[in-house]
N, C-alpha and C positions, 0 to 999 in steps of 0.2 A: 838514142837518147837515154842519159840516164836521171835516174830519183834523186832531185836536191831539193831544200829550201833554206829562205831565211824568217830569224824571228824576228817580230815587231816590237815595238814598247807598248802596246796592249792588243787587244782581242779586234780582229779583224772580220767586221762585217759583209763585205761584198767586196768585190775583185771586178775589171773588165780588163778585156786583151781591146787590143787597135784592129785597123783594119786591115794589117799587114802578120800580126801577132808577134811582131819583134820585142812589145809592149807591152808591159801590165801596170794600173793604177789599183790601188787597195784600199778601200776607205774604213774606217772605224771612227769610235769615241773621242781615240785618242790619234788616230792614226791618217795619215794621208801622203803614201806617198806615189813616186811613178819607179818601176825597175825595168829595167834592157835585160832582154832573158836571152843569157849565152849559153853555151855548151852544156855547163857542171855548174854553172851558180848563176844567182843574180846582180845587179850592176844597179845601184841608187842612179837614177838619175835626176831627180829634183826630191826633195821635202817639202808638201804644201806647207804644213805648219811651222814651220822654221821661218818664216815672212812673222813680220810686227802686226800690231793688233788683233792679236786672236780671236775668233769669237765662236758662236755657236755655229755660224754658220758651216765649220771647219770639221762640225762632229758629221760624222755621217750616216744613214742606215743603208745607202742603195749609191752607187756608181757607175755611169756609164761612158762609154766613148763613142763618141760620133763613129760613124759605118764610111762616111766618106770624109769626114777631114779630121786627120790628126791632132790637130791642132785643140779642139773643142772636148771635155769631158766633163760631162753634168754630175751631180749630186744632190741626194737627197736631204737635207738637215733633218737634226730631231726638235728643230723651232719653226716648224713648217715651211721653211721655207726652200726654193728650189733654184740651185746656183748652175752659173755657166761658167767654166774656165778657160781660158786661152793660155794655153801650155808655151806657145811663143812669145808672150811677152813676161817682164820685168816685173815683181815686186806684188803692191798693190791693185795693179792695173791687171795682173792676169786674170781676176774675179770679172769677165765680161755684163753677166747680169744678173743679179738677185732678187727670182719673184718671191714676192709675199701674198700669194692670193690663198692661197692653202690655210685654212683657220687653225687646224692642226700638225701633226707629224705626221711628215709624206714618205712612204713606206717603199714606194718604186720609181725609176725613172727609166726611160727607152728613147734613145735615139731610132727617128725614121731609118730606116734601111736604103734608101734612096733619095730622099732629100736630107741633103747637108744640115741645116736650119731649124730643122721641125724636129721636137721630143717631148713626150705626153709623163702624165704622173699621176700616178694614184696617193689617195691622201686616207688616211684617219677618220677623216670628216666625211668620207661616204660619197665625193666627189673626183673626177677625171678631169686635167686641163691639160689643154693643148698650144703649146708654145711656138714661136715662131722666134727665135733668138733675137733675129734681129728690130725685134717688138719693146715695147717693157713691160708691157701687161699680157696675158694669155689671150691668146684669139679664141678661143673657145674652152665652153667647161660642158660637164658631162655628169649628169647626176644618175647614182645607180639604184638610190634611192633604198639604200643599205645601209649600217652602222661603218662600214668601214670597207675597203678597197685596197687590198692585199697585195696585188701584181696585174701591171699591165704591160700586153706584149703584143708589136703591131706585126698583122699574117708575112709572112713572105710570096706568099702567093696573089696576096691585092693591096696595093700602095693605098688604100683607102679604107681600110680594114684595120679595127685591133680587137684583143679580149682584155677582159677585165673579172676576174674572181673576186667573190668578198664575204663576207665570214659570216653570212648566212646560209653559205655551202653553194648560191648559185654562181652561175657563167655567164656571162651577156657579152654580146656580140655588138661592136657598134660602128657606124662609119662616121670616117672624122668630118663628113661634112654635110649630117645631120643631127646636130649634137641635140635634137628634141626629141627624138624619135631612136630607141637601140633596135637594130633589127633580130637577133635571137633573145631568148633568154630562155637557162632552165638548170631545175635542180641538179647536180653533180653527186654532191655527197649528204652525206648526213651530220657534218660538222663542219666548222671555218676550212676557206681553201684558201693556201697559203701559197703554191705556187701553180704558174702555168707554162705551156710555151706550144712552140708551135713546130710541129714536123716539117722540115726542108723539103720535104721531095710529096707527103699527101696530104690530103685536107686532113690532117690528124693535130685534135688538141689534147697536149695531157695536161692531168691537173693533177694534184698532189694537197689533202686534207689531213685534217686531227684526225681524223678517221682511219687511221692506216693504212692508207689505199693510194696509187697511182690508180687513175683511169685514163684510159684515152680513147676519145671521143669522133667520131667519123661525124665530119661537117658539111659534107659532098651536098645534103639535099634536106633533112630533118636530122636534129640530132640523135647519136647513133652509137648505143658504148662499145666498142669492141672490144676491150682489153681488161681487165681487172690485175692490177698486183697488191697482192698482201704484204703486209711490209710488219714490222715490232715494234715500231715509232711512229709517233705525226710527222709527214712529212713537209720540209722546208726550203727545200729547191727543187726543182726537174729540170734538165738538158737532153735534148736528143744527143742520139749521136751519128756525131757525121759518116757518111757512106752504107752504114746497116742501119737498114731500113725498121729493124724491129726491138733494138737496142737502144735502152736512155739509162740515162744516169741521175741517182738522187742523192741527200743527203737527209738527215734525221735533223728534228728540234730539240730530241731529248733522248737518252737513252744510248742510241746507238752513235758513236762516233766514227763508222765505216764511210765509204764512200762505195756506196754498189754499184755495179754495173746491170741493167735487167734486158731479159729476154723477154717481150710482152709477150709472146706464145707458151711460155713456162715462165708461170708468175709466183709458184712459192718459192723459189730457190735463187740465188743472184749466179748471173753468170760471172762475172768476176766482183773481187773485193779488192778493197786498199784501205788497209789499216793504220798508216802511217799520222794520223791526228791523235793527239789526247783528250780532245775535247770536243765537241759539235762541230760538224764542217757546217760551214755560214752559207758556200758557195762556191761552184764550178763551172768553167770557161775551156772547153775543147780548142786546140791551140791550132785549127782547119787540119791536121793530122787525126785520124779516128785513134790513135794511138798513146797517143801525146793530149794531156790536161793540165791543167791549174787548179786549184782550190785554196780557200781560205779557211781559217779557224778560229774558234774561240777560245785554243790554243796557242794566239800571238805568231803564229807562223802563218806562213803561205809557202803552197808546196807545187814540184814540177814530178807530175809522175811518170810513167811508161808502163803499160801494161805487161812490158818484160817481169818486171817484178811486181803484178797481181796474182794473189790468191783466187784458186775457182773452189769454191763452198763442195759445189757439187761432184767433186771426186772426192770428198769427205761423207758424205751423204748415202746413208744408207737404202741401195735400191729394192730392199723389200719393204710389205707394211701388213700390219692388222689390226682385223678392229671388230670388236660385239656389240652387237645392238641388243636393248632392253630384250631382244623374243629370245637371246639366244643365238641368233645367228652370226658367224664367222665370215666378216671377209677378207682376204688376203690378196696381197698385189705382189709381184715381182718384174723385174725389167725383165724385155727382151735384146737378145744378142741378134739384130737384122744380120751380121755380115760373119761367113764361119770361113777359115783358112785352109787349105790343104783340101780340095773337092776334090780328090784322087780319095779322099777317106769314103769309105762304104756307110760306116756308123754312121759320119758327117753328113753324110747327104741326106743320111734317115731324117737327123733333126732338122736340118734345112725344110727338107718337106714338112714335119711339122707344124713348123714354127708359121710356114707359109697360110696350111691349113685352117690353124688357129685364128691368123690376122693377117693381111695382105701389109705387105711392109715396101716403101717405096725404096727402091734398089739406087735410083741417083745419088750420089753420094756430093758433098755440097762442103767445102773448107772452115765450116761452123754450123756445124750439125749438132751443137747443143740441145737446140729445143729438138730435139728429133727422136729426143727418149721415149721407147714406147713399151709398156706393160700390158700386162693382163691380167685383170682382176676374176677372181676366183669366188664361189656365193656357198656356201656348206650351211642346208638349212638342217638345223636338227630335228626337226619334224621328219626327215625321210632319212637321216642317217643315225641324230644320234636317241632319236625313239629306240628302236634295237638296240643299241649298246647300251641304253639305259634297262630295258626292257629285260637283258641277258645277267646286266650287274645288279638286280635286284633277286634274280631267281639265283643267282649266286648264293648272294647274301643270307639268302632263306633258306638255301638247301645245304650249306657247308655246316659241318662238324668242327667246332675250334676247340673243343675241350668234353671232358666225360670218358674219354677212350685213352687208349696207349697210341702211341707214336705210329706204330704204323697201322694201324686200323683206323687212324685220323686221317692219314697220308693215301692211303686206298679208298677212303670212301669219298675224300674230297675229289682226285683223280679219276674218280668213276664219273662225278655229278660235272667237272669240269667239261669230260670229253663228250659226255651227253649235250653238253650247252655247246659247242662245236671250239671249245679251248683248247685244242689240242696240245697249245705249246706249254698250256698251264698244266696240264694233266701229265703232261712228260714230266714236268719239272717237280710234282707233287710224287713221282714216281722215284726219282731223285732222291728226292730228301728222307724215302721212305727207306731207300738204299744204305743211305750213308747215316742217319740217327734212328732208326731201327732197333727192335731189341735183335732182330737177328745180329744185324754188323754187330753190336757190343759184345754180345756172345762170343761171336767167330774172334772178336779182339783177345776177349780174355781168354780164348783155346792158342790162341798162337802167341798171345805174348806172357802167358803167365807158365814162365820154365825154374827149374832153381838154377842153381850156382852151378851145378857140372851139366846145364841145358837139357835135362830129363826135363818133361813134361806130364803130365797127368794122363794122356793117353802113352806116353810113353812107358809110365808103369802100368798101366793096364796091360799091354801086349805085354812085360816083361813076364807079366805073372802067368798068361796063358802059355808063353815059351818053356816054363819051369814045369808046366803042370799044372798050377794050381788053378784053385777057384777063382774070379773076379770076384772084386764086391757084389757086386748083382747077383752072380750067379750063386753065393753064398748068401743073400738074400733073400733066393729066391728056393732055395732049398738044394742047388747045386742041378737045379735043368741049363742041360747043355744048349738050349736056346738062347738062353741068357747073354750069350758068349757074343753073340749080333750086334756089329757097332753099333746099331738102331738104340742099345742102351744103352750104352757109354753116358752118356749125358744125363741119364737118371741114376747115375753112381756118384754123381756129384751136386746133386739139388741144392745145397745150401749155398756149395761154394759160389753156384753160379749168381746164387739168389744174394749173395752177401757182394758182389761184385755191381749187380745192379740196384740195389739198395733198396729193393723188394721183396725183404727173406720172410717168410711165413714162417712165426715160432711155432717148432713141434712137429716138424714135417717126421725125422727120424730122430727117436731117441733109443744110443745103445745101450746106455750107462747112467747112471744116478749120479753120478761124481764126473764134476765137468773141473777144467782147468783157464783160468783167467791169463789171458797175457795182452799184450799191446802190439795191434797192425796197422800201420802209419799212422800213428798214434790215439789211434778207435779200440775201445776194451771191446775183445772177441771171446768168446768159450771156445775150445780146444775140445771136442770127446774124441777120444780115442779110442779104437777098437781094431781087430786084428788084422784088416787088409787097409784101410781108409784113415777118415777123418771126416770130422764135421764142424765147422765156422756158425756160429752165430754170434749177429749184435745183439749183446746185451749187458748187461753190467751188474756181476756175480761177485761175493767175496772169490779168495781164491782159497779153495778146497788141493791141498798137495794129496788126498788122498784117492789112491787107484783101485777099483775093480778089479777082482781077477778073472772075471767073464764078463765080458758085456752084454749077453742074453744068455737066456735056459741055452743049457747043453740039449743038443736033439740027437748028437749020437759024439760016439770015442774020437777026440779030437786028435790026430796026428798030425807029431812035430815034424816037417819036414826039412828043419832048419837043421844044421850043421852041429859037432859038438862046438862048445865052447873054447876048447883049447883052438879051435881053425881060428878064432879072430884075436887077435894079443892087444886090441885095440879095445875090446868088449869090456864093457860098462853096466851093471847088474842094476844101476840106477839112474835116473835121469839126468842130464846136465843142461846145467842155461848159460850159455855163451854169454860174452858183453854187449855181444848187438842180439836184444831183444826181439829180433825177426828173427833168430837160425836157436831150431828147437833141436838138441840132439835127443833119440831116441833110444829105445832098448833095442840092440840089431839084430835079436831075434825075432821081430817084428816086419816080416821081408817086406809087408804092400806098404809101410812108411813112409810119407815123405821128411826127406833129411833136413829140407829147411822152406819155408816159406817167404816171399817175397813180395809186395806189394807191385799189382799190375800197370804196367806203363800203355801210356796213351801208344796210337795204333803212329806205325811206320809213316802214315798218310793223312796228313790234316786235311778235312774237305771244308774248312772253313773261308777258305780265302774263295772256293767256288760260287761257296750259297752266298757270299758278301757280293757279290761281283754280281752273281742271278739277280739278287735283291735291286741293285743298284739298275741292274738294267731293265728290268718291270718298271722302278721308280721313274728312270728317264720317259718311259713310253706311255706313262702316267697311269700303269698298273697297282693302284694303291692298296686294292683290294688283294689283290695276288701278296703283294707284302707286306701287307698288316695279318694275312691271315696264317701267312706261312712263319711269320715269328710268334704269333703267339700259341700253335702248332709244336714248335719247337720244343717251347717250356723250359726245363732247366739245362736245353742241352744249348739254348741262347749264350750261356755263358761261355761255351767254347767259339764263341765269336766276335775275338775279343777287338780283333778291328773294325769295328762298328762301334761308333761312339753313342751312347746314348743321347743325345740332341739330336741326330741325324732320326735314331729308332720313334722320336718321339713324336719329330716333323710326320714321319710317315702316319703313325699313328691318329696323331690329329687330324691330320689332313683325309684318311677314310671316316673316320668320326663325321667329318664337317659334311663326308659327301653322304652317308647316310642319313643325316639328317634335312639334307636339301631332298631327296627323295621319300621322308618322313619316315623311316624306318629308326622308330624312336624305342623299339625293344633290343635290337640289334647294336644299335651303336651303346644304345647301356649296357649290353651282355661282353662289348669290347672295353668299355670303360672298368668294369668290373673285375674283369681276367688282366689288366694291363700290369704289369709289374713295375711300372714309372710312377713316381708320386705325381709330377705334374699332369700324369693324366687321368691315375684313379681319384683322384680327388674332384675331377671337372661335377659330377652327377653327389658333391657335397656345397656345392656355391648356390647363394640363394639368386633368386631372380628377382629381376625389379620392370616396374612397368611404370612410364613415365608419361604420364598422361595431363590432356591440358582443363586448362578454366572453362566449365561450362556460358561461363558470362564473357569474362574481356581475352578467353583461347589466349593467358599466359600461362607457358606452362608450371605444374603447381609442382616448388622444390621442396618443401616441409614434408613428412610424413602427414598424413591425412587428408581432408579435403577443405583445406583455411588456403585463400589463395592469398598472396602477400600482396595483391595490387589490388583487387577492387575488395579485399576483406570478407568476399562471401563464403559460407559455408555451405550456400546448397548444392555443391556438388558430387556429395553421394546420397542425393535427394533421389525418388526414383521422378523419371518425368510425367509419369500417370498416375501414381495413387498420390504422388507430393510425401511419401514418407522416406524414410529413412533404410537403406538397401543394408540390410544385416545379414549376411550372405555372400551370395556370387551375385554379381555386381557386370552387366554389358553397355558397353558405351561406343559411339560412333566417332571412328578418329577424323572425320570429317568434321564434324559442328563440336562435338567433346559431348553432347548429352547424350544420357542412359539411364539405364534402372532397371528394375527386377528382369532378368532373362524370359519368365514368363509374360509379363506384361507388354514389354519389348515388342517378342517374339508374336504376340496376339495382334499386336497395332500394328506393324511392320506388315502383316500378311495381310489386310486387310489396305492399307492405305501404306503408300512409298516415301511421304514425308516427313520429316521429324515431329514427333508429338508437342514438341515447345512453342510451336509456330516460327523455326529462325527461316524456314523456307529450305534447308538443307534437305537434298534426297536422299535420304538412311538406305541400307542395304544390312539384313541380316541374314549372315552365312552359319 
C-alpha cells in the first residue's frame, strides 16, 4: 500500500471507514462526502451537499458508519441536532431521521457494534442519548451531570456497556439499560478529556486530555492506571491499534500536527510518526490492517498512509542523558546493547558478562522490540567524590606561585606542590614548560643560534684564542690564571651579551672604557665598549662618542703585540669602517678576539608552541581550568609566542577559574588572577560596581529608584531600622525573606534571642 490523498473544499473534521473498509465518509463545515479507496487514490462516490436545500444539518463535527449495515451513517450537526442517512436511497429521502433532542452541539456519535439500529451521542449540554433509528425520538438519555460530554464509545467486550468523558477531566462508565444509575465513575485527568476508546482484545480505556497525557486505564475490577504518555499537545483523538496489543495512535488539538504512533510501555518517545498534514489531524480510522490508516485534517485533505513510509523519532533520539540536582549531584543514563555479535571474541564475551552483571536482560528476542530499550542509570554524589577534588583544587590554589619569581623557579615550585597533592600529570607538565620557556633553554638559544656571517660563534672564538696561545677574556680578567681557561667560564666572558638577549642586563656589571660607541641592533640603541679580546652590549641610549681609548684599564704589565706586521694584511684599515647595513661593524684587525660582525638572534629551530596550545586545550577538555589559567599566567610575556591561541578562547579559561574560585569563596585568589590578567576584559571585572536589589519592606515590590522610596505603596521606611524605628546610616542587614532589617547590631541581638521577625509579619528571620 502506498501514501496518497485527496484535498477537500474545506477543513475536514472526522472520517469513518465501513464495515468492510472499502469506504470512507468525511464530514466537515463545509464538507460531506463518501470515497472507494483503491490502490494509489480515492474514487468520489456520492457528494452529500450537492443534493438541494442545504442546511445546518449538513455541517458536521462527528461521523459515523453503521458496524453492520452499510447502508446507514450517522452525523453529528453543529445545531444539535443528530442525523441518520441511508446512502441507498435518492435525493432528499436519504436523510432517514433527524433528532432534535440535543439543546446544543453534539460533539460525538457511535454506532452499536452489533445492533444495526442503535447509536448514542454525546452533546454540549452535558447529556447522552440513545437512539434506536427506527424510533423518532431517543429511547433513552443519560445525564453526566457535567458541562459538557466530549466522546462517547460503546466497550467491545459488553453489548451493554459504553464510556463517556467530559471536560471536567472525569470518565463514567454506563449501561444502556440503566440510564438512572452510571456504574463507574472517576477522575482521569486534571483538565477536559477530549477523547477515548476502547482496547479490542483488554479491558483497557484510553483517554486522551488538555492535560498532555494519554492514560490508559485497566477496568478488569476497580479502576486502574497502567500506562501514562506525555505528549507536547492536548490531545484530540486516540485509536488502538489493531493486533499490537500495546500500540495506539493519537493526534494533537494544537501545536503538533504529526500523527504518532505510541508504545504505552515507552511513553516519552513515539514509536513511529507521519508527518504528511499541514495542519491538526482531526482524526484516524485504522483500515482492519495494523499497517494501513486514514486520517483527516484541518488541512482540507484526507490522507491513506503506510507505515512503509513512517518516521521512528527514536533512532533520532539521543541514547544518553544528564542531569544536576540542586545538592550537586550527577545523574547520568546511557542505553544498553543486550545483544553482542561474533561470541568467538574474548573481549566480547568480557562485556557480555558485564552487561549481564550490571542488569539481567531478557535474551527472547521479539519482531518489535522497541520498548525494550534498557539503560542504566549512574548516581556520582559529590559529597564522596567531588569533596576531594574540591578539597585538592583549593590546596592548589593556595599553594601555587603565579608570579614574584622567574619562569623556572615558578615552574619547579608549582611542580613540586602539584606532585605533593598526587598530580602527577600536572607536575610533569609544569616540568615541561620549565623546559621549553626557561632561562636555561633561552640561553642554550642564543649560544647556538647567535653565529656571524662566516658561522664563527662566540665559543668558537674563545677556543680560537686558546689555539693561538693567547689569554681568553677571562683569563685576562682574571689576571691570566690558567683556571680560567674551564668552560665552566665561558659564560662569564659574555654577561651582558647574555643579559641583553634576555632583556635583563644589570647596568655596570663590566666597565672597560669611559668612551662607549652608539649604534643600532634590530633597531634597539646599544653601547659598543670595545676592549682588546671582547666586547660589551648594553641597553641604553647614549650620544654617540667616535672617540677611542687607547687602553681600556691600567696597564699591569708590558703588553705584547702578538699580532702580525701590517704589511701581512693589504686589506688593513688603521681606522674604523661602518658598512651600509648598520649590524656588520668592521674593526681594527689588529684586534684578534674581535668579532667581525654582529647579528641579531633568531628564534630556536624548534617552536614548542603548538605543544603548550595542544597541553592547554587538553587540561580545558578535562575541565582542568585551574592547571591552565595557572600555566599562562606563569608564562608571562613568553604567552606571546603563542600565537595560536586566540585571546577569547585565553579569556574563557580565565573566567571560567575566576567563577570557580569564587564558588569555593577564595575571594583573594581569584583577585590576585584578576590582577595579573593581561586581558582588559578581565582586569577590569574587580573595577565594576556591585548592586543589590532588594525588595519593599511593606508590599515586597521590588524597589527600582536608588534609595529606599518604593514607587508603589510611596513608603520610605525602608531603611528604617526595625527596633530602634530610626534611620540605619551605615551597614544596613535585611532578611530576603520578609525584606525587613536594620542596624546589624540590633538585628543580630533580637535574632539570637527570638527566631522571628521583629515587625511582627510572622516571618522566621535567620542570621548568618
Amino acid at each position: 500500500m502506498a501514501t496518497f490523498s485527496v484535498t477537500q473544499e474545506g477543513p475536514v473534521n472526522a472520517l469513518a471507514l465501513n464495515r468492510d473498509f472499502t469506504q470512507v465518509v468525511v464530514g466537515g463545515r463545509n464538507v460531506f462526502k463518501v470515497y472507494q479507496i483503491g490502490d494509489d487514490r480515492f474514487k468520489e462516490v456520492c457528494n452529500l451537499r450537492s443534493l438541494k436545500h442545504l442546511n445546518l444539518n449538513f455541517s458536521c463535527n462527528d461521523v459515523a458508519w453503521s458496524l453492520s449495515d452499510d447502508h446507514y451513517v450517522a452525523t453529528a450537526a453543529t445545531n444539535g441536532h443528530v442525523c441518520v442517512w441511508n446512502l441507498s436511497r435518492i435525493g432528499k429521502a436519504m436523510q432517514e431521521q433527524d433528532y432534535q433532542d440535543h439543546k446544543r452541539t453534539v460533539n460525538k456519535v457511535n454506532f452499536h457494534a452489533t445492533e444495526p439500529y442503535k447509536l448514542i451521542s454525546g452533546s454540549q449540554d452535558g447529556t447522552m442519548r440513545y437512539f434506536d433509528i427506527r424510533v423518532k425520538n431517543a429511547v433513552s438519555v443519560f445525564y453526566s451531570n457535567t458541562e459538557s460530554v466530549r466522546d462517547v464509545q460503546f466497550s467491545p467486550h459488553n453489548s451493554y456497556t459504553f464510556s463517556a468523558v467530559s471536560e471536567n477531566g472525569s470518565v463514567q462508565i454506563w449501561d444502556v439499560r440503566k440510564p438512572d444509575k452510571l456504574q463507574v465513575q472517576f477522575t482521569a485527568h486534571s483538565g477536559p478529556v477530549f477523547a477515548c476508546d476502547w482496547h479490542p482484545e483488554t479491558m483497557w480505556v484510553a483517554t486522551a486530555s488538555r492535560d498532555k497525557t494519554i492514560k490508559v486505564w485497566d477496568l478488569t475490577s476497580k479502576p486502574t492506571l497502567e500506562y501514562t504518555i506525555h505528549t507536547i499537545a492536548s490531545i484530540g483523538c486516540v485509536k488502538w491499534r489493531p493486533q499490537h496489543k500495546y500500540q495506539i495512535a493519537s493526534c494533537a488539538l494544537v501545536i503538533d500536527c504529526s500523527i504518532n504512533i505510541w508504545d504505552i510501555r515507552r511513553p516519552y518517545i513515539p514509536y513511529a510518526a507521519f508527518n504528511e498534514h499541514r495542519d491538526i489531524a482531526s482524526g484516524v480510522a485504522w483500515r482492519g490492517d495494523p499497517n494501513v490508516f486514514l486520517s483527516s485534517g484541518r488541512d482540507n485533505t484526507l490522507y491513506h498512509h503506510s507505515f512503509n513510509d513512517a518516521q521512528k523519532p527514536a533512532s533520532k533520539a539521543n541514547p544518553q542523558g544528564i542531569t544536576v540536582n540542586a545538592k550537586g549531584e550527577v545523574v547520568s543514563c546511557r542505553k544498553i546493547v543486550s545483544t553482542i555479535s561474533n561470541n568467538n571474541s574474548s573481549s566480547q564475551n568480557s562485556i557480555s558478562k558485564a552487561v549481564v552483571l550490571i542488569r539481567k536482560i531478557s535474551t527472547t528476542q521479539s519482531i518489535d522490540n522497541f520498548h525494550q530499550a534498557t539503560s542504566h542509570i549512574y548516581n556520582f554524589n559529590p559529597n564522596n567524590v567531588d569533596q576531594q577534588e574540591a578539597s585538592i583544587f583549593i590546596k592548589l590554589a593556595k599553594s601555587y606561585t603565579l608570579f614574584g619569581r622567574s619562569v623556572s623557579e615558578l615552574c619547579e615550585r608549582n611542580a613540586a606542590i602539584a606532585e605533593e597533592f598526587g598530580k602527577d600529570d600536572v607536575a610533569v607538565t609544569w616540568k615541561i614548560i620549565k623546559a621549553m620557556y626557561g632561562e636555561e633553554f633561552i640561553q642554550n638559544s642564543i649560544k647556538s643560534n647567535n653565529k656571524h656571517e662566516d658561522g664563527i660563534g662566540i665559543m668558537e672564538i674563545i677556543e680560537d684564542q686558546k689555539s693561538k696561545g693567547g689569554e681568553t677574556p677571562v683569563a685576562q680578567f682574571s689576571g691570566g690564571d690558567e683556571e680560567t681557561e674551564n668552560e665552566d667560564h665561558v659564560d662569564n666572558a659574555f654577561p651582558n651579551y647574555l643579559n641583553f638577549r634576555n632583556g635583563c642586563l644589570p647596568k655596570g656589571d663590566f666597565f672597560f672604557g669611559e668612551n662607549e660607541l652608539d649604534v643600532e641592533l634590530d633597531g634597539a640603541p646599544v653601547i659598543l665598549d670595545f676592549y682588546q679580546y671582547g666586547l660589551r652590549i648594553n641597553q641604553v641610549t647614549a650620544e654617540v662618542d667616535w672617540t677611542l681609548p687607547n687602553e681600556a684599564f691600567p696597564i699591569r704589565h708590558e703588553i705584547l703585540d702578538r699580532s702580525p706586521p701590517p704589511e701581512q694584511f693589504p686589506d688593513h684599515h688603521h681606522s674604523m669602517n661602518f658598512a651600509e647595513d648598520t649590524h656588520t661593524i668592521q674593526v681594527d684587525d689588529r684586534l684578534p678576539g674581535m668579532l667581525t660582525k654582529i647579528r641579531p638572534c633568531q628564534k630556536p629551530s624548534w617552536d614548542p608552541s603548538s605543544v603548550v596550545i595542544d597541553t592547554l586545550i587538553h587540561y580545558s577538555n578535562l575541565g582542568d581550568l585551574q592547571s591552565v589559567a595557572s600555566i599562562l599566567i606563569v608564562l608571562g610575556n613568553s604567552r606571546k609566542y603563542l600565537t595560536g591561541l586566540s585571546e577569547s578562547l585565553q579569556e574563557h579559561w580565565l573566567l571560567g577559574y575566576i567563577d570557580i574560585l569564587c564558588r569555593h569563596k577564595l575571594w583573594d585568589i581569584s583577585n590576585q588572577v584578576i590582577k595579573t590578567s593581561w586581558l582588559p576584559n578581565v582586569s577590569q571585572l574587580n573595577q565594576q560596581s556591585t548592586t543589590m536589589h532588594t525588595n519593599c519592606g511593606k508590599c515586597l515590590k521590588p524597589l527600582q529608584r536608588v534609595g529606599w522610596l518604593c514607587d508603589r505603596c510611596h513608603t520610605s521606611e525602608n531603611g528604617v531600622c526595625s527596633l530602634c524605628h530610626q534611620v540605619v546610616r551605615g551597614l544596613y542587614v535585611w532578611c530576603r525573606g520578609c525584606s525587613h532589617g536594620g542596624h546589624i547590631g540590633h538585628m543580630k541581638q533580637w535574632l539570637t534571642m527570638k527566631g522571628v521577625c521583629p515587625t511582627g509579619c510572622g516571618h522566621r528571620c535567620e542570621y548568618n
